[in-house]
C-alpha positions as a LaTeX table, in Angstrom:
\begin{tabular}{lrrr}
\hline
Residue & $x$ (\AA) & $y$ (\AA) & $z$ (\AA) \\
\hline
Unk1 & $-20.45$ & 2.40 & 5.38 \\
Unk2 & $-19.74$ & 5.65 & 6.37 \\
Unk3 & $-15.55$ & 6.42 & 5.31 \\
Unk4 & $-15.86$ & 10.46 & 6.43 \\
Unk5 & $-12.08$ & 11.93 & 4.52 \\
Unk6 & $-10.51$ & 10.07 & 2.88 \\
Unk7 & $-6.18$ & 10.88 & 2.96 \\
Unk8 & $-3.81$ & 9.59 & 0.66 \\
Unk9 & 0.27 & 9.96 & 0.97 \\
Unk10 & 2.91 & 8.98 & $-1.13$ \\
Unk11 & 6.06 & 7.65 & 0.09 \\
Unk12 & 9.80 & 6.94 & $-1.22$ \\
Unk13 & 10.64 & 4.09 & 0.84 \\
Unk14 & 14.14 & 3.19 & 0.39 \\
Unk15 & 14.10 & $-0.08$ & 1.36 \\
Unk16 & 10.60 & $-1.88$ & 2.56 \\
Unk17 & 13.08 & $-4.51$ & 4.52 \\
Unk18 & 12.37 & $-3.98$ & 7.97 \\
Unk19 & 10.08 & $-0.63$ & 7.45 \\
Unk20 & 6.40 & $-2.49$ & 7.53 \\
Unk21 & 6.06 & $-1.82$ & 11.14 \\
Unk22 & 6.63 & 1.87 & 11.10 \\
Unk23 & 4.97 & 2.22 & 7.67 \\
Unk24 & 1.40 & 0.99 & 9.61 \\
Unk25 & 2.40 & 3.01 & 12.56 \\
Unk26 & 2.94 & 6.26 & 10.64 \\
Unk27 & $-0.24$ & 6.04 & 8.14 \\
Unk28 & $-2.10$ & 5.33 & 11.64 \\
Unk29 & $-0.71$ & 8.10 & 13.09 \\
Unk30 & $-1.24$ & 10.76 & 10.73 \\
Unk31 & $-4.94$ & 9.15 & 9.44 \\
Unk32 & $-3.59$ & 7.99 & 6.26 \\
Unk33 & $-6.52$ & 5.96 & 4.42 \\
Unk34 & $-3.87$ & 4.96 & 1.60 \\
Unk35 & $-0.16$ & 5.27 & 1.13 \\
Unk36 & 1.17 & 4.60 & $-2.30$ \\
Unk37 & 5.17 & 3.65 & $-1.41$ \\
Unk38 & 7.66 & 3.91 & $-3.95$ \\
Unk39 & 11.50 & 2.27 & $-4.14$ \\
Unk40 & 10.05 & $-1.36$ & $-2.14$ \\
Unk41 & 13.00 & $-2.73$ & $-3.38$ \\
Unk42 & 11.01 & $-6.65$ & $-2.47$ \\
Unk43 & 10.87 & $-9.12$ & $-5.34$ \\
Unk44 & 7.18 & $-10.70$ & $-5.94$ \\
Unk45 & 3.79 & $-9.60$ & $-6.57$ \\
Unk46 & 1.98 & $-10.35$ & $-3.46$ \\
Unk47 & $-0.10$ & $-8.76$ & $-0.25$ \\
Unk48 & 0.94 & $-8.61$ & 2.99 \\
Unk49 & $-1.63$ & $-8.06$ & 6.25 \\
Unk50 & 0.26 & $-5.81$ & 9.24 \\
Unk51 & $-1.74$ & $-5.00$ & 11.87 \\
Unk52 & $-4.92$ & $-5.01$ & 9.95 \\
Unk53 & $-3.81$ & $-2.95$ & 7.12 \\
Unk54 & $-2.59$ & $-4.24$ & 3.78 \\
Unk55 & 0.08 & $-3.95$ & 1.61 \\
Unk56 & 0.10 & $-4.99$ & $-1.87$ \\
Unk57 & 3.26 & $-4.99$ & $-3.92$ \\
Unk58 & 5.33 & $-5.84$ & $-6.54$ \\
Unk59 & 8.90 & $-6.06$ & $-7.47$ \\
Unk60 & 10.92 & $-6.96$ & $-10.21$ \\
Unk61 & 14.56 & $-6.44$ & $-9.58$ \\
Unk62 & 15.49 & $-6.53$ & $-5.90$ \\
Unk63 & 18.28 & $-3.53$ & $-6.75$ \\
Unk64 & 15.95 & $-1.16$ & $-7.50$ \\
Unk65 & 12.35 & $-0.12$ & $-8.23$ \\
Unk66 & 9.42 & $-1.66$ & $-6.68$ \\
Unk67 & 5.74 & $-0.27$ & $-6.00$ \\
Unk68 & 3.06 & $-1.06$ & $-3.01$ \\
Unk69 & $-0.15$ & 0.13 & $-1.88$ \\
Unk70 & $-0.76$ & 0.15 & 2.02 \\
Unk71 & $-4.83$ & 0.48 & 2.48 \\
Unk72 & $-5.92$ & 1.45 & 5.99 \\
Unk73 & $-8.08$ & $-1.24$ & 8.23 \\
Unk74 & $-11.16$ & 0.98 & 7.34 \\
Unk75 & $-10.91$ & 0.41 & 3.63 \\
Unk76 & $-9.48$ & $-3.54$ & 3.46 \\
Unk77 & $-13.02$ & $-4.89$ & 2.35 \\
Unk78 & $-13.51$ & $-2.11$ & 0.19 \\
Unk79 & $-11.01$ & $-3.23$ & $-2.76$ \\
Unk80 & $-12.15$ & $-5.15$ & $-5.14$ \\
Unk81 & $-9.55$ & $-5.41$ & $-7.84$ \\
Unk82 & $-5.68$ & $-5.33$ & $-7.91$ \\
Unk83 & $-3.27$ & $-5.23$ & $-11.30$ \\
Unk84 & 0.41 & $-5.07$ & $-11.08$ \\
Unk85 & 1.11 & $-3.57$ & $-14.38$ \\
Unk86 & 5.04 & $-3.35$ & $-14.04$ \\
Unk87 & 7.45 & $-2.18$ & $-11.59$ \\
Unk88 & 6.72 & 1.18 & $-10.93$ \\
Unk89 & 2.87 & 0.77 & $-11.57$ \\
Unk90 & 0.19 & $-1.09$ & $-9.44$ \\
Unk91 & $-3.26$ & $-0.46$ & $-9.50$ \\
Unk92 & $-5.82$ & $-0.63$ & $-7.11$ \\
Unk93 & $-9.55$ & $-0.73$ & $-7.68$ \\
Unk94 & $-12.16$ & 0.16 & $-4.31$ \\
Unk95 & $-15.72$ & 1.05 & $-4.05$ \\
Unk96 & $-16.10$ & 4.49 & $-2.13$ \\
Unk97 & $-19.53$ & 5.54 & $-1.08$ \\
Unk98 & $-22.69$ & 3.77 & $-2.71$ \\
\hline
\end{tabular}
């Protein structure tokens, strides 16, 4: 699989609630392979699809705090691992390359 640049962005959300949509629309936008969002302020430690990308997260308190991962359409089948660790830290495992 050829993957060419990779880009990576890091976001401080707000509030996730209602922001999914424009999250895809901007990463698609400006070529964004994976966006690391901050502030999700959503409770649970689960994965979303939207529009062919996906978002995993993980929240704790719904007042603050919160982490996700959005990885573009191109890089989906790519992960192979995902650990919440707490609620500011998520990590993502994908194979790049051979």
């Amino acid at each position: 699989m050829e993957l060419g640049k990779l880009r990576f962005a890091s976001w401080n959300i707000g509030v996730l609630t209602g922001q999914s949509i424009k999250l895809v629309t901007t990463s698609y936008r400006r070529k964004i392979s994976i966006a690391c969002i901050q502030e999700t302020k959503w409770v649970g430690a689960k994965v979303k699809e939207i529009d062919g990308y996906k978002l995993w997260y993980l929240g704790l308190n719904r007042a603050k705090n919160g982490v996700g991962v959005l990885v573009g359409r191109n890089l989906v089948e790519q992960v192979i691992e995902v650990r919440h660790k707490s609620g500011r830290i998520i990590f993502v495992k994908l194979v790049v390359g051979s």
